[in-house]
C-alpha positions in Angstrom: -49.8 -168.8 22.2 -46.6 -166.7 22.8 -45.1 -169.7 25.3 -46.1 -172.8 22.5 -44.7 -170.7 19.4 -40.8 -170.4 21.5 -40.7 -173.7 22.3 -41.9 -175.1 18.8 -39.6 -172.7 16.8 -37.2 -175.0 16.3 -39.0 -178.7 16.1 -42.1 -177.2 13.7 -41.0 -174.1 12.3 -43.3 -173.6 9.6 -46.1 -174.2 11.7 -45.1 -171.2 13.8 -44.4 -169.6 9.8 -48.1 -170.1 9.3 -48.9 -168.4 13.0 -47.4 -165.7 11.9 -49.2 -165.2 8.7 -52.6 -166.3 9.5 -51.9 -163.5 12.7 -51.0 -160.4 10.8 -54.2 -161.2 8.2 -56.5 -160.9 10.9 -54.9 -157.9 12.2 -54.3 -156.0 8.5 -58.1 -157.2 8.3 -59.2 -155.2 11.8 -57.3 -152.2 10.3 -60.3 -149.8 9.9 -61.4 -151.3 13.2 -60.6 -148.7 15.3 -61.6 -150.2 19.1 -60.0 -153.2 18.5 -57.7 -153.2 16.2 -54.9 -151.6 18.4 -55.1 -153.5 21.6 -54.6 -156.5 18.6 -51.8 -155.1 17.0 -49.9 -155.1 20.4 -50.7 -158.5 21.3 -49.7 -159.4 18.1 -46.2 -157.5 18.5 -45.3 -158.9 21.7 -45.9 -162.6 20.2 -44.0 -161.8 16.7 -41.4 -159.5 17.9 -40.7 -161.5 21.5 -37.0 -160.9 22.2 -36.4 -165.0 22.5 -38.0 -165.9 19.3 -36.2 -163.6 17.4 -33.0 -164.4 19.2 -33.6 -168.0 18.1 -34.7 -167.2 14.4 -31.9 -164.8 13.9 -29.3 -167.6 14.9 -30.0 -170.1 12.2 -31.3 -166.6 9.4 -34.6 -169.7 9.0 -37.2 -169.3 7.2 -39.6 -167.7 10.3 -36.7 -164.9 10.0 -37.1 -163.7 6.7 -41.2 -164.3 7.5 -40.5 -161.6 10.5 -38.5 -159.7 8.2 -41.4 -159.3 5.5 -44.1 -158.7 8.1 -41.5 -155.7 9.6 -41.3 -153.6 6.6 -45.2 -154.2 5.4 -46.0 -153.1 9.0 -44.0 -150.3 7.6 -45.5 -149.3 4.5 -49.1 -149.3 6.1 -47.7 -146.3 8.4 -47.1 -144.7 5.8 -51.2 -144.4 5.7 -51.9 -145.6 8.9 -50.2 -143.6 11.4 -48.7 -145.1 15.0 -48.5 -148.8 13.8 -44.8 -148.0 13.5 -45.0 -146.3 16.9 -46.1 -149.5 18.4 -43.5 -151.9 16.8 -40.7 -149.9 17.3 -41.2 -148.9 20.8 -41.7 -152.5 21.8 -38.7 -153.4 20.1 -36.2 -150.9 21.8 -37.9 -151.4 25.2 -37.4 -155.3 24.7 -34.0 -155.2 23.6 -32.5 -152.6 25.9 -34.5 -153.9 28.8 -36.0 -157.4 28.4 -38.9 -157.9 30.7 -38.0 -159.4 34.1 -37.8 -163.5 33.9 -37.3 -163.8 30.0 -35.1 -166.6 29.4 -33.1 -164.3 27.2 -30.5 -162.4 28.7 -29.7 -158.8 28.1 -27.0 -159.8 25.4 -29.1 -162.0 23.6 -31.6 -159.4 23.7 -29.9 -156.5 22.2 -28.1 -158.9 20.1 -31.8 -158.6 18.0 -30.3 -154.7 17.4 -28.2 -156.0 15.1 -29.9 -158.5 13.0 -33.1 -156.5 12.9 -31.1 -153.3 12.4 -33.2 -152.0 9.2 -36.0 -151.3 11.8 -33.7 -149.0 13.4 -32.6 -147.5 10.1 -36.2 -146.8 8.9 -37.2 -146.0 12.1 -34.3 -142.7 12.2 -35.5 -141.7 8.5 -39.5 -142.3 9.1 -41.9 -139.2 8.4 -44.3 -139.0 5.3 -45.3 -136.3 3.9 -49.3 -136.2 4.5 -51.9 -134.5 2.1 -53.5 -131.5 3.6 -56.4 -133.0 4.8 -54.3 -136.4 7.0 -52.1 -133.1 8.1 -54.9 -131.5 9.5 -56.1 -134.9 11.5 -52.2 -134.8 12.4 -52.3 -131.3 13.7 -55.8 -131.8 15.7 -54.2 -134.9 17.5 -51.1 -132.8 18.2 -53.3 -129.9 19.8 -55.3 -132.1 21.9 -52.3 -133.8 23.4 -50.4 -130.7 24.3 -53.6 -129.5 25.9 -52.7 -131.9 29.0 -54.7 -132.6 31.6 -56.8 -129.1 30.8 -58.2 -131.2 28.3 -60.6 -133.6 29.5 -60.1 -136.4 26.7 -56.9 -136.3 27.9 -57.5 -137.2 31.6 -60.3 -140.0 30.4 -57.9 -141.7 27.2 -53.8 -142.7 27.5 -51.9 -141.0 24.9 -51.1 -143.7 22.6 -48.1 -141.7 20.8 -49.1 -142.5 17.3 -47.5 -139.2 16.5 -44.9 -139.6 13.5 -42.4 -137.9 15.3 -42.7 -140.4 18.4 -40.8 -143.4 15.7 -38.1 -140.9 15.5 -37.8 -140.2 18.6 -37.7 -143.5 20.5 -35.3 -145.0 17.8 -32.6 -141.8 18.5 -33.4 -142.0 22.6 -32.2 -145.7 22.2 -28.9 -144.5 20.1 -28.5 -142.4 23.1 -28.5 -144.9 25.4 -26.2 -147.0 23.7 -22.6 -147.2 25.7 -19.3 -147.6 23.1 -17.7 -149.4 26.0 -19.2 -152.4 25.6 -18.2 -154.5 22.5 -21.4 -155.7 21.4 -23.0 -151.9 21.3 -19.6 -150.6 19.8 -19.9 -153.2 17.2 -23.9 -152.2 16.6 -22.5 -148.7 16.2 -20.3 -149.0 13.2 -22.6 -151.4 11.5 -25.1 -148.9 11.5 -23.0 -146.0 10.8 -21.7 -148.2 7.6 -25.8 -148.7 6.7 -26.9 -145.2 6.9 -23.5 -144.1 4.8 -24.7 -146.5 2.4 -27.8 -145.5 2.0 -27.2 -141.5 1.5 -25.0 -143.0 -1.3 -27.6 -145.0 -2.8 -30.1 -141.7 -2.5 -27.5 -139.5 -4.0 -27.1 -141.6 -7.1 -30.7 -142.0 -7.1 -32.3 -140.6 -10.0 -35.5 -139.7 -8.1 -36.4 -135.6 -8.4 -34.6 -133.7 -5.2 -35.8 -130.4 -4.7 -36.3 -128.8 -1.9 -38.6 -130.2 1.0 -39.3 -133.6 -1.3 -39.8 -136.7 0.5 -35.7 -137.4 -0.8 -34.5 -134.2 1.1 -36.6 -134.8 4.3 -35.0 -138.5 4.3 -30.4 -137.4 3.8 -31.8 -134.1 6.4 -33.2 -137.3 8.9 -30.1 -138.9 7.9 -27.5 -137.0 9.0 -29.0 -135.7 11.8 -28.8 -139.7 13.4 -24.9 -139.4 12.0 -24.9 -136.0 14.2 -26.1 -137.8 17.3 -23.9 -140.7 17.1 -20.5 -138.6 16.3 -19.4 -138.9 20.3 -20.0 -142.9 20.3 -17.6 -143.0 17.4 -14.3 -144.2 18.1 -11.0 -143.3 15.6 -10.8 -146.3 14.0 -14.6 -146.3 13.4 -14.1 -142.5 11.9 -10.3 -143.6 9.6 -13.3 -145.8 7.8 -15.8 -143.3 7.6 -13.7 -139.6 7.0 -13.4 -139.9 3.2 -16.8 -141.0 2.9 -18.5 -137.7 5.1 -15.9 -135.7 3.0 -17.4 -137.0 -0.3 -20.8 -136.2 0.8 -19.6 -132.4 0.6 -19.3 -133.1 -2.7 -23.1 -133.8 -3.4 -25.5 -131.1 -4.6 -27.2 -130.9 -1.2 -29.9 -128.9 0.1 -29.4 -126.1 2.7 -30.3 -128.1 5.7 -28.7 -131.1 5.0 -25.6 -129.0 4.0 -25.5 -127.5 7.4 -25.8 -130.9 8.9 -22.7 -132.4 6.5 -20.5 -129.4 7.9 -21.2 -129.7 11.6 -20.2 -133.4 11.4 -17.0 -132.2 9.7 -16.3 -129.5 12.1 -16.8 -131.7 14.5 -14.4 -134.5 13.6 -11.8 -131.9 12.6 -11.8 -130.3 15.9 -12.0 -134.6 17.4 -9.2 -135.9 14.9 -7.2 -132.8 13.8 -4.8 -134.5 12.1 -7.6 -135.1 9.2 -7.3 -131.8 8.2 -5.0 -133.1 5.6 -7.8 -135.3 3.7 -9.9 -131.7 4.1 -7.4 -130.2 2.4 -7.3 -132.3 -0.2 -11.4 -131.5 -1.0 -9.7 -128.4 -2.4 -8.0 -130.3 -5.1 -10.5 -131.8 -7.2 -11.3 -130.9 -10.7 -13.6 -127.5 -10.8 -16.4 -128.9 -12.8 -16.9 -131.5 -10.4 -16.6 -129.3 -7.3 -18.1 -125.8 -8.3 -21.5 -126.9 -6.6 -19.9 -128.0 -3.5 -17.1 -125.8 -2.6 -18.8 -123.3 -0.5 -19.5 -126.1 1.9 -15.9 -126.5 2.5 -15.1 -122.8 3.1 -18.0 -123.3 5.3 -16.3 -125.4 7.3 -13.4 -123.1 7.6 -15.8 -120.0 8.6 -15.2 -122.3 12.0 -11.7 -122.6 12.2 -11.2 -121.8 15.6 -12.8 -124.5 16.7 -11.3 -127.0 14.5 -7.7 -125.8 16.0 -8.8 -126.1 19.5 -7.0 -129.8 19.7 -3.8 -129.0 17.3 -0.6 -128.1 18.2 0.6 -127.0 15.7 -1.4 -124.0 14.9 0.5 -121.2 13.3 1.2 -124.1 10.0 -2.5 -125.0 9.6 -2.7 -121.3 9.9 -0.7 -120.7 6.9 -2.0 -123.4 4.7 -5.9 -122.4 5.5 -4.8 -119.0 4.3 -3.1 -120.2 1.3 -5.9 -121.6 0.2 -8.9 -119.6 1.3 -7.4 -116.6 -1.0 -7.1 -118.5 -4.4 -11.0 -119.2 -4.0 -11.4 -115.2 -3.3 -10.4 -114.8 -7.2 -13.2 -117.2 -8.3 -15.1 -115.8 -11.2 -18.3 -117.4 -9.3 -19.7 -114.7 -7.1 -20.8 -117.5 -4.6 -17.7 -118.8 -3.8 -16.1 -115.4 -3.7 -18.5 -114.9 -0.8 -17.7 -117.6 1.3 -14.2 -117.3 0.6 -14.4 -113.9 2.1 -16.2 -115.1 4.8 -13.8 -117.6 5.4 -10.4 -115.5 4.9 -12.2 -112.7 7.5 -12.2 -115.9 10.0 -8.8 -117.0 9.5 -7.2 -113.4 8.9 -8.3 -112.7 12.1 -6.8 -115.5 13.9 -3.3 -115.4 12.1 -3.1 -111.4 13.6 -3.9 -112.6 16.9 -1.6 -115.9 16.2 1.2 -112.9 15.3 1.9 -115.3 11.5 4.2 -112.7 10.2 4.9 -115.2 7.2 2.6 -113.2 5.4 4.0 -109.7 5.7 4.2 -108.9 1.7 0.3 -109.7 1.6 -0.9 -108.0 4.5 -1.7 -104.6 2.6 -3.4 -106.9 0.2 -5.6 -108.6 2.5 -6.7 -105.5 4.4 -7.5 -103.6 2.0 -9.8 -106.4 0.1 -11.9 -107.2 3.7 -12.0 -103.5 4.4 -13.2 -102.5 0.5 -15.9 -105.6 1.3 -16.8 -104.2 4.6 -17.3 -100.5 2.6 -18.6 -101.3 -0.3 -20.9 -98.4 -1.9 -24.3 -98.9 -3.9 -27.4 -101.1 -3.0 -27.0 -103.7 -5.1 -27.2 -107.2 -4.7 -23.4 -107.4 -4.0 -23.6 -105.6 -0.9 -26.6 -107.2 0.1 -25.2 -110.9 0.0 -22.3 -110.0 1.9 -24.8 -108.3 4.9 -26.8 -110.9 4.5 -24.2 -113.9 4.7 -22.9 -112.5 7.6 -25.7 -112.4 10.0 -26.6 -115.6 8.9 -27.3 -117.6 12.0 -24.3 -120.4 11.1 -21.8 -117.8 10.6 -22.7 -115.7 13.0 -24.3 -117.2 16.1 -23.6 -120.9 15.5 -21.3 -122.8 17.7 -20.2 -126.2 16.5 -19.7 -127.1 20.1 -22.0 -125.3 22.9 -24.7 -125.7 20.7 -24.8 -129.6 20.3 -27.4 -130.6 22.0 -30.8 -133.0 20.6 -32.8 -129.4 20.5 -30.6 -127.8 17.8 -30.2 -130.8 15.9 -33.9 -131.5 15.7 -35.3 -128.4 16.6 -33.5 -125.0 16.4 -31.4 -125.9 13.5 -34.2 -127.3 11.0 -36.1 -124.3 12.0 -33.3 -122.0 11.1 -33.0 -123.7 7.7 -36.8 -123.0 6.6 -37.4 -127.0 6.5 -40.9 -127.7 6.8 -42.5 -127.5 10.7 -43.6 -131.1 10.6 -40.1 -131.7 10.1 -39.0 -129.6 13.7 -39.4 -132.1 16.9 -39.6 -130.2 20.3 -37.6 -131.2 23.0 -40.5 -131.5 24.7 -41.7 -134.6 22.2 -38.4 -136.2 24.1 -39.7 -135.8 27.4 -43.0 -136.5 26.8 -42.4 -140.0 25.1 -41.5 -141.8 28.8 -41.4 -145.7 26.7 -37.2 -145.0 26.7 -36.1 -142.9 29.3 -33.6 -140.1 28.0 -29.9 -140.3 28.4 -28.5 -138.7 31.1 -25.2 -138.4 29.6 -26.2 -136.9 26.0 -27.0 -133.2 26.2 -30.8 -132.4 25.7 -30.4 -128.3 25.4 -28.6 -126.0 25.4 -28.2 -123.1 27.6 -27.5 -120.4 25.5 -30.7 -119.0 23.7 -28.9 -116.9 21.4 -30.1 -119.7 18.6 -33.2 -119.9 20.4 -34.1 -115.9 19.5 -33.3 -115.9 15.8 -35.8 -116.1 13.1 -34.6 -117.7 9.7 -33.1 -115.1 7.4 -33.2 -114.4 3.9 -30.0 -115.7 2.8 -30.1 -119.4 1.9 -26.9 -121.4 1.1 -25.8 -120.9 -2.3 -23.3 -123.1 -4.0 -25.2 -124.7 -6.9 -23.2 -122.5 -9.4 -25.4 -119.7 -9.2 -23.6 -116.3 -9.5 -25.3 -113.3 -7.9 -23.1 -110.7 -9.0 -25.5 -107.6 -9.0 -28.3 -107.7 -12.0 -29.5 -104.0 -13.0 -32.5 -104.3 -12.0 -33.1 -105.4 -8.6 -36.6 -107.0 -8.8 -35.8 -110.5 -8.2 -38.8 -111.9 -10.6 -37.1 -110.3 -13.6 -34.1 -111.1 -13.0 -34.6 -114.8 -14.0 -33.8 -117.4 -16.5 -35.4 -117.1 -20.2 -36.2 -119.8 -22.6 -34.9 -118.3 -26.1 -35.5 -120.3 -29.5 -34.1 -118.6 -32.5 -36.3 -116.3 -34.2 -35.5 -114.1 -37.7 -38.0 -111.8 -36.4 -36.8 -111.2 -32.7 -34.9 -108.8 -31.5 -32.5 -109.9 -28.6 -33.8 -106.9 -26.7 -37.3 -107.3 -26.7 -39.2 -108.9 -24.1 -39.5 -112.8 -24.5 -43.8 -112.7 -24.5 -43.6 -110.1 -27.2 -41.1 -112.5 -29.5 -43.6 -115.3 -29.3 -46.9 -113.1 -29.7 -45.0 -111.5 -32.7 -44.3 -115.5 -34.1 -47.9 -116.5 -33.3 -49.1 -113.0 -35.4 -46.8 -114.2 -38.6 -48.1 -117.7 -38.4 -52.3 -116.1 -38.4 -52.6 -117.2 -35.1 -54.8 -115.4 -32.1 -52.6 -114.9 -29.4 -54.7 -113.9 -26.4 -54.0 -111.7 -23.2 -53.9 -114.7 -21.2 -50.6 -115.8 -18.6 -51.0 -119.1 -17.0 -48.8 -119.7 -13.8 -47.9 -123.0 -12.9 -45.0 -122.1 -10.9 -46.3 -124.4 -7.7 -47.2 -127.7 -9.9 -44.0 -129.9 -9.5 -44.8 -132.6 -12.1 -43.1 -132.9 -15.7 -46.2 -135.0 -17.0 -49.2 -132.0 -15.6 -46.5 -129.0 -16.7 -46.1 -130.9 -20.6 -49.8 -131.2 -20.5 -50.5 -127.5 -19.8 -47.8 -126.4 -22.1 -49.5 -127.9 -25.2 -53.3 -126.7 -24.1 -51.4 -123.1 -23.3 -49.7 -123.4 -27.2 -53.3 -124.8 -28.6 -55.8 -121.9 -27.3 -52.8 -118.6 -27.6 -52.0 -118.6 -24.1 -49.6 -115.2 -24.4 -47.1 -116.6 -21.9 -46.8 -119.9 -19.1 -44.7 -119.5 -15.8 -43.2 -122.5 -14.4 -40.9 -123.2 -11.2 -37.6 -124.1 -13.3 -36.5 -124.3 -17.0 -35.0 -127.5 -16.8 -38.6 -128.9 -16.8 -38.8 -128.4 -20.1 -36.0 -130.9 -21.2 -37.6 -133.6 -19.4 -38.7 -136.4 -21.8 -41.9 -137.1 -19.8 -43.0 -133.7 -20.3 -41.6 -133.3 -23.7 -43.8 -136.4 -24.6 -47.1 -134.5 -23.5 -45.9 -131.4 -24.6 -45.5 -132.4 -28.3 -43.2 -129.5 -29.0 -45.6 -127.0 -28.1 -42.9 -125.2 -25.5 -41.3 -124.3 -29.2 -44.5 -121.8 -30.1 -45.3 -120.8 -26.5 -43.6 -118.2 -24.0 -42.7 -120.3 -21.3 -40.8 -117.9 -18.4 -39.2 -119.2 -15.1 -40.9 -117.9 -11.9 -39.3 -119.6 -8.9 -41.9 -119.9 -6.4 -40.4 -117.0 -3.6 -40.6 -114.5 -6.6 -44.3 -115.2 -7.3 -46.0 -112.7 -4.9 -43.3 -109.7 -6.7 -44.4 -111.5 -10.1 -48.3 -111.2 -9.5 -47.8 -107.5 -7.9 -46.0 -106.3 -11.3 -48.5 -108.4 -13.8 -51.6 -106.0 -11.2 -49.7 -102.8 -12.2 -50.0 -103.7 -16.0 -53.3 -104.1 -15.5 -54.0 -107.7 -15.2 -56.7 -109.4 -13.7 -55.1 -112.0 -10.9 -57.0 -115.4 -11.0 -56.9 -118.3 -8.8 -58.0 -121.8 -9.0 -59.2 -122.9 -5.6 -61.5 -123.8 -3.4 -62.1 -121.0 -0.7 -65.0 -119.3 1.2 -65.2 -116.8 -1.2 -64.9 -118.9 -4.7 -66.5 -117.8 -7.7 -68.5 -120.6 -9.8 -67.0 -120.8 -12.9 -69.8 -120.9 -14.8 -71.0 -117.4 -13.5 -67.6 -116.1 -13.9 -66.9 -112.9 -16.9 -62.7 -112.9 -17.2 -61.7 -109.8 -18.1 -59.3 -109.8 -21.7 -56.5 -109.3 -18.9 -56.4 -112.1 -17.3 -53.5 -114.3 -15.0 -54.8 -117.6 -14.2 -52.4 -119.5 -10.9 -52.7 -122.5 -10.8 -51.8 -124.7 -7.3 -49.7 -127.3 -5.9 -51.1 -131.2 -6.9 -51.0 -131.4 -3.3 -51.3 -128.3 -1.4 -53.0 -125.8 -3.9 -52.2 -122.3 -3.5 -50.8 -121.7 -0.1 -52.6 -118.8 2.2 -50.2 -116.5 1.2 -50.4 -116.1 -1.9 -54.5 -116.5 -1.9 -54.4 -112.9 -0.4 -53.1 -111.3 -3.2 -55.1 -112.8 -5.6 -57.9 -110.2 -7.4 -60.4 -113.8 -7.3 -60.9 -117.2 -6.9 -62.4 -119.5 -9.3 -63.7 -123.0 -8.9 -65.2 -125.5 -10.8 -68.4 -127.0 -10.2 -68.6 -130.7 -9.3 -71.1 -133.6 -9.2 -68.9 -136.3 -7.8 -67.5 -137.8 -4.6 -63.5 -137.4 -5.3 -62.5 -133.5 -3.9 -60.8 -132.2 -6.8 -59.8 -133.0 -10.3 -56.4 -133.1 -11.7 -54.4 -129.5 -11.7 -53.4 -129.5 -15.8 -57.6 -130.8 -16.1 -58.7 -128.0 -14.0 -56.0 -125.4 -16.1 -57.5 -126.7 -19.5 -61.2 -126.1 -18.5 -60.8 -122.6 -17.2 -58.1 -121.6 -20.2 -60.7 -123.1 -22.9 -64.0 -121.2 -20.8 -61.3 -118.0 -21.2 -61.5 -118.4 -24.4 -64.6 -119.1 -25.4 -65.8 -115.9 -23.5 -63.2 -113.9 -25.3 -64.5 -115.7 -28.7 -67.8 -114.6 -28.4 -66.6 -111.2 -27.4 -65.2 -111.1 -31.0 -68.3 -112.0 -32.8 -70.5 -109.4 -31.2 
């Protein structure tokens, strides 16, 4: 069927159109058909996705190319459920237009010319990775146990790996960047395109109005993102980069997460210390207008915590000496603690070099500047001042990192997400590299490195933080009260009284019962389940509801379930890294610490007495509690089902066990 469909593309093309569809039916039909479905879904790749017919649709952008096209990305979106379909497409692809089977009409340029008019498969194929429920992880992580097993395991020995492994798209679509060679025009031409598409799409994200927090599926796609931007930097030529410089600078800019800031940094260390002479568009970062900048500058002093290595290339060091002092020390007078921080970080860097560069041009300020690093470096109490500037020092990118000996595929992908607490399923092994043999890897792009000073470290506690938080030292020093608090005018409130006690105190002028119940729902991340809660909380004298972040509380989807309820109801901010502290202190006042989960050791709800003390935590929509936590907890409760489905709904599940609460606590009363 492969020979007749190339030689009737062009005389009966929508015949070949209705091949095509009438093929991928029957294979989405054998989906669930496990024996035969794959060995299917690769015959039906090698006749779709054959280098010569796609050469020859391509060249005339028919009607059978926008076909293949549609087929491409829905093969896509069922990966997204069905894991390794992708693995198949795009490892026939890459194999095929690298190295076209031997006799194909098709030569190797018309081959790898399919690169480039098939080049979102590339681009998805850098960014791919869901992110599975707990129980497709699970299957995930069983398949990944087996397989490492090797050939001590015996299904191993009896069935070929078949690399349906997410990480395996990822892989073979950066192995082929890696082979790629900017000395021949048509690859060099490939190069930039794609460059300009992945820029535009981390645009397109960032002015997306989609929820970014940390570890979302958004985060996980700009960290992918500019990790493929990290690999290509050495294939990049300077009139590729005069395009592309204001654009990386800009991305600075964005309110990033850690990881992906670490990535946006490297690649501007790393064309400062290429193209030196761009240090004067860096500069110019400094110069925007503070509100728009005041989440992003710490990124740019960053960069300068690595100005050694950006002056490698310049010859004219002692003047960029002079003007990265001048304006490191205006940022060390920044009333944001933050930026104070890494502006002292930075000056230490570049004070250091301009004494061992002998810059006597700053004479007058020398007293100036050694006594500030020196009052820094012995600065008394145990406050949180102190602690951020111990902390920020050891951290692994100002203190171990090097821009240079540590490029390599097993810090981008490996050592530095794990540094940056991103989630495991988001570190690849270099050993995923060697073990996926469909592209061979590059001999000429470093695999690892051979220092193992990143290797040793563990992640630390300090995370980057530039969002505009300042962490000047608070009185107290535990971290859970030390947060954000929802305050509505009251007549009767004092502005020293804690924030539960002005709300029971409303609730007691209005004849309402208030009960001794808190409800966390610090873990649940949607608006709609978090407005839900709030007004069952508000309706049955919850005393007080926790959730991750206050700014939930302006959004219209949950102030449409909420129905103003968060105006009568405590509602306190618990970020999720202060919860354990949180439930430790609620213990000590004598509260009863609740969970709502499914364990071993679950309490039927219907057998369950709550004490009048009671904290109910609620889980993730996803993930529930995590094990942590589940170890501090006093109890678990669950609710007894009839049905198929595993669970029900988390704000469902919070309104049953807050009205049972209640109605224990209501007939408490009337004996």
């Amino acid at each position: 069927m492969k020979i007749f469909v190339s030689k009737l593309m062009e005389s009966s093309e929508s015949l070949c159109i209705q091949a095509f569809e009438m093929s991928w039916k029957i294979i989405f039909a054998l989906s669930n058909t496990q024996l035969i479905f794959w060995p299917n879904l690769k015959a039906f790749i090698q006749l779709v996705f054959d280098p010569e017919i796609l050469v020859t649709t391509a060249k005339f952008k028919s009607e059978a190319y926008s076909k293949i096209k549609e087929i491409m990305f829905q093969m896509i979106e069922l990966s997204s459920t069905k894991t390794g379909i992708f693995n198949v497409l795009v490892s026939h692809c890459c194999q095929s237009w690298l190295f076209p089977p031997f006799g194909e009409t098709a030569t190797v340029e018309n081959a790898f010319s399919n690169a480039g008019n098939y080049i979102e498969l590339l681009i998805e194929a850098c960014l791919f990775g869901t992110i599975f429920r707990r129980d497709q992880r699970l299957i995930q992580e069983v398949y990944a146990f087996v397989e490492n097993l090797g050939d001590q395991c015996a299904a191993n020995a009896v069935t070929e790996s078949k690399n349906r492994d997410d990480h395996y798209v990822r892989v073979c679509a950066i192995k082929f960047i890696c082979l790629l060679d900017e000395s021949n025009m048509q690859h060099k031409k490939f190069i930039g395109d794609f460059v300009m598409k992945l820029l535009d799409k981390g645009e397109l994200m960032s002015k997306s109005k989609v929820r970014y927090y940390v570890n979302s599926l958004q985060h996980r796609i700009e960290n992918r993102l500019w990790q493929t931007l990290l690999v290509l930097f050495p294939k990049l030529d300077e009139d590729l980069l005069s395009r592309i410089v204001d654009r990386i600078l800009q991305a600075g800019h964005n309110n990033n997460q850690a990881s992906v800031k670490y990535l946006i940094e490297w690649n501007i260390i790393l064309i400062l210390h290429k193209f030196p002479h761009y240090l004067e568009k860096f500069w110019n970062c400094f110069n925007y207008d503070e509100d728009q900048f005041k989440t992003s500058i710490c990124t740019f002093l960053a960069v300068l915590s690595h100005f050694d290595i950006i002056l490698q290339n310049k010859s004219e060091k002692i003047s960029a000496l002079k003007k990265a002092l001048i304006v490191v020390l205006q940022w060390c007078f920044h009333h944001n603690f933050s930026i104070r921080l890494y502006a002292l970080i930075a000056l230490k860097k570049i004070w250091g070099m301009c004494k061992e560069s002998h810059v006597n041009d700053f004479d007058t300020l020398t007293s100036v500047i050694e006594c500030s690093l020196n009052q820094v470096e012995l600065m008394h109490g145990t406050g949180n001042a102190k602690k951020n500037w111990q902390r920020i020092q050891k951290h692994f990118f100002f203190e171990h990192f090097h821009p240079l000996k540590d490029y390599c595929l097993e810090t981008i992908f490996y050592t530095l997400p794990r540094l940056s607490e991103t989630p495991e399923e988001e570190w690849i092994p270099l050993s995923k590299f060697t073990a996926f043999r469909d592209i061979p890897l590059s001999s000429t792009f470093p695999s690892c490195h051979s220092r193992i000073t990143l290797l040793d470290l563990k992640p630390n506690d300090w995370t980057q933080q530039d969002i505009g938080l300042n962490l000047a030292e608070p009185s107290n020093e535990r971290r859970w009260m030390n947060v954000q608090k929802k305050i509505i005018p009251c007549k009767a409130s004092a502005p020293d009284l804690d924030l539960e006690l002005i709300f029971q105190d409303r609730a007691t002028k209005l004849g309402k019962s208030n009960r001794k119940l808190i409800v966390v729902a610090s873990l649940i991340d949607k608006p709609t389940n978090l407005g839900g809660l709030c007004r069952t909380c508000e309706i049955f004298g919850v005393s007080a509801l926790t959730v991750s972040n206050l700014h939930y509380i302006n959004d219209k989807q949950f102030q449409h379930l909420s129905v103003s309820a968060e105006q009568w109801l405590s509602v306190i901010e618990v970020k999720p890294f202060q919860l354990i502290e949180y439930l430790e202190q609620k213990k000590t006042e004598g509260y009863s610490i609740i969970g709502v989960e499914q364990t071993a050791k679950s309490c039927n709800l219907m057998k369950y007495c709550f004490p009048e003390k009671s904290l109910l935590l609620l889980g993730n929509e996803h993930e529930g509690i995590p094990a942590n936590i589940i170890q501090h907890l006093d109890t678990c409760v669950e609710i007894p089902q009839q049905g198929v489905i595993r669970s029900l709904n988390v704000h469902v599940s919070g309104a049953l066990l807050i009205w049972e609460y209640t109605r224990q606590q209501m007939m408490k009363e009337k004996e």
